[in-house]
N, C-alpha and C positions, 0 to 999 in steps of 0.2 A: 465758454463763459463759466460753467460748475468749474471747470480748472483752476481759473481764475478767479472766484468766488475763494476757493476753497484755501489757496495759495494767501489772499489778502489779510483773511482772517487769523490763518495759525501765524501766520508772520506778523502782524499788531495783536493780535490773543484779543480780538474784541470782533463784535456781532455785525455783519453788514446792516445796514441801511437801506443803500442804493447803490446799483454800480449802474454807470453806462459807456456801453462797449459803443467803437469805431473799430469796423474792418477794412482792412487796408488788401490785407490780401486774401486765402485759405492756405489749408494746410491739406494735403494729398493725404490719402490712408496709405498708413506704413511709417508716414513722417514724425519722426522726433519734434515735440512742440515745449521751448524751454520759456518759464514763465520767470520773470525778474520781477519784484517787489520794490518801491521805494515812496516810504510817507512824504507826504507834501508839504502837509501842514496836523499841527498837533493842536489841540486842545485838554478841557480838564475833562470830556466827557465824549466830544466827536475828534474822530481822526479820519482824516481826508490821505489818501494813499493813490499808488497808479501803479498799473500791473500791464507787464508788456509782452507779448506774445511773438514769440520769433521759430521760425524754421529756418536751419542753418545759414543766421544770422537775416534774413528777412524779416522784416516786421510785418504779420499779421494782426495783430487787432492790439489795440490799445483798451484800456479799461478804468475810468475815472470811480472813485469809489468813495462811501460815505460810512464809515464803520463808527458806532457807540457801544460804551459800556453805562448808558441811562439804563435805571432800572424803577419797578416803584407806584410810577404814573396809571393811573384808569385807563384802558383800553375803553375805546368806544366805537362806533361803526355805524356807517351811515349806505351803504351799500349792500344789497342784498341777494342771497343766492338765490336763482329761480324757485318757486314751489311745483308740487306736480312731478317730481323726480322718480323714476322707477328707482329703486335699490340699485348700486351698481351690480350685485352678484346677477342682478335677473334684465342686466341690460347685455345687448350683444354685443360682440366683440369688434373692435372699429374696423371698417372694411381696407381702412386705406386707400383709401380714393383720391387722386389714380396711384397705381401699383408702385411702389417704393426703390431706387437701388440695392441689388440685390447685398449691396458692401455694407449695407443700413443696418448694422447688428442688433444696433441700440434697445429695438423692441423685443429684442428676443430673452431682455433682463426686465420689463414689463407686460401689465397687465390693460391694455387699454380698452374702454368699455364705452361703446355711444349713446351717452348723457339726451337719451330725447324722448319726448312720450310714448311717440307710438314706435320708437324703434329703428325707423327706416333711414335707408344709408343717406348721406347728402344728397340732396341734389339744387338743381338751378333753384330752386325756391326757397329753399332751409340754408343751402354752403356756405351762405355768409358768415352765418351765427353758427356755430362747430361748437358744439356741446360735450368734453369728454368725462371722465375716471377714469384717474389713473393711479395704479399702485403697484411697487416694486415689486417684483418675487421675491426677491432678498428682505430680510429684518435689514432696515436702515432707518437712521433716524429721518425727520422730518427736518431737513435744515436748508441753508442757502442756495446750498449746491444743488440737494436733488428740486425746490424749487428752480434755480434757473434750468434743468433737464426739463422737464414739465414746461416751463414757461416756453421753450426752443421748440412747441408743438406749435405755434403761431404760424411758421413759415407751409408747416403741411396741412392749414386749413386753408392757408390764401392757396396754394396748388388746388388742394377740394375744390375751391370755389372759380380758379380760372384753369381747372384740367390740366394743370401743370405739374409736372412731376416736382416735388421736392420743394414745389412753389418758388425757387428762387434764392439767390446771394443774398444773404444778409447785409445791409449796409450798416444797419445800428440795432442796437439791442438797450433796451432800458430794464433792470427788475429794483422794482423799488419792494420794498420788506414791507408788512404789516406788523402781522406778530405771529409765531414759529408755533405750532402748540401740536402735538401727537394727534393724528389720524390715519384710520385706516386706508382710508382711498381721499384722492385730492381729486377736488371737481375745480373743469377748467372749462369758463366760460368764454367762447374764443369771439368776436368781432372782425371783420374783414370790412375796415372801413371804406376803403379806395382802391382800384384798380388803373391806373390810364397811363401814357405816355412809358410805358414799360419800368414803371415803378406802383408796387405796392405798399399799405399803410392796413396797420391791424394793432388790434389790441387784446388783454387777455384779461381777467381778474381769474385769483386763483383760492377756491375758499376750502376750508375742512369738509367732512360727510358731514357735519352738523350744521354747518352755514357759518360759520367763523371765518371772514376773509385773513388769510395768508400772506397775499400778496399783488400785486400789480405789473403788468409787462405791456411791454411796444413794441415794436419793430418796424424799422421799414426795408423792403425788399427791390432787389433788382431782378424781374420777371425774368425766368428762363425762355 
């Protein structure tokens, strides 16, 4: 999805919006993943685009997208981040619950920290609601892309919460944009709304260390 994020944008030179991703298939590790770009439709201000994800020429995910160059308008916000937050420097380090594929590099370029009062790792009583920080070890900016990395922590709080490793297939992906603004650590407030008939349903809001929301994500998943 950041591939693809990242792909829509330099190719129209304008700001996401919102994309929403359809998985058709996955991509193996090792696999070449070629992403094709083409607008759909144009305006004087939104440009609507779809970006195609293929491994030697199969189609893995498709990706419907909402890009603007609006600029200007009051931000305003109606959604708010919990209070009561330890600092993330003095919260611990996410356990990962349960234990990750070991091919998972991804974390090992972040800093993940669990976002909860008293500290304590998931469990059947808390896993629902998956509280993280998270921030790069690398200087990078704060943009679409490393939002959607961040927002792709959805699928390993529904694992948290039904002891599934990796929590499951992606069948859909939604990140809808707020507004993009410089922070040190991103707090991510996770919801695991449904579990049953071997699909999952979750949500995320994604805000700054100051309470500034970010962004919004979905998912639904195919229980492993």
């Amino acid at each position: 999805m950041a591939a693809a994020v990242t792909a829509l944008e330099q190719s129209l030179d304008s700001d996401l919006v919102l994309a929403s991703a359809q998985f058709q298939s996955f991509a193996n590790f090792g696999n070449k993943l070629d992403i094709v770009v083409a607008p759909t439709e144009g305006g004087r201000k939104l440009r609507r685009a779809k970006a195609v994800g293929t491994v030697s020429g199969k189609t893995v995910f498709t990706v419907d997208a909402v890009l603007s160059e609006m600029t200007g308008q009051q931000a305003r916000q109606w959604t708010a981040m919990p209070a009561n937050l330890a600092a993330p420097e003095n919260c611990p380090a996410w356990p990962i619950v349960p234990e990750q594929d070991s091919n998972a590099r991804l974390l090992d370029r972040l800093d993940v920290r669990l976002a909860v009062p008293d500290g304590i790792p998931p469990s059947e009583k808390n896993a629902g609601n998956l509280k993280l920080w998270i921030q790069p070890k690398e200087a990078i900016a704060v943009d679409a892309a490393l939002i959607s990395i961040c927002a792709d922590f959805l699928p390993a709080a529904i694992g948290a919460a039904t002891q599934r490793p990796g929590g499951g297939n992606s069948l859909d992906n939604h990140d809808r944009i707020a507004k993009l603004v410089p922070t040190p650590w991103i707090f991510c407030d996770i919801s695991v709304n449904h579990a049953g008939n071997g699909l999952a349903q979750g949500d995320m809001r994604l805000f700054t260390q100051g309470g500034r929301l970010l962004a919004t994500a979905s998912q639904t998943l195919k229980l492993r």
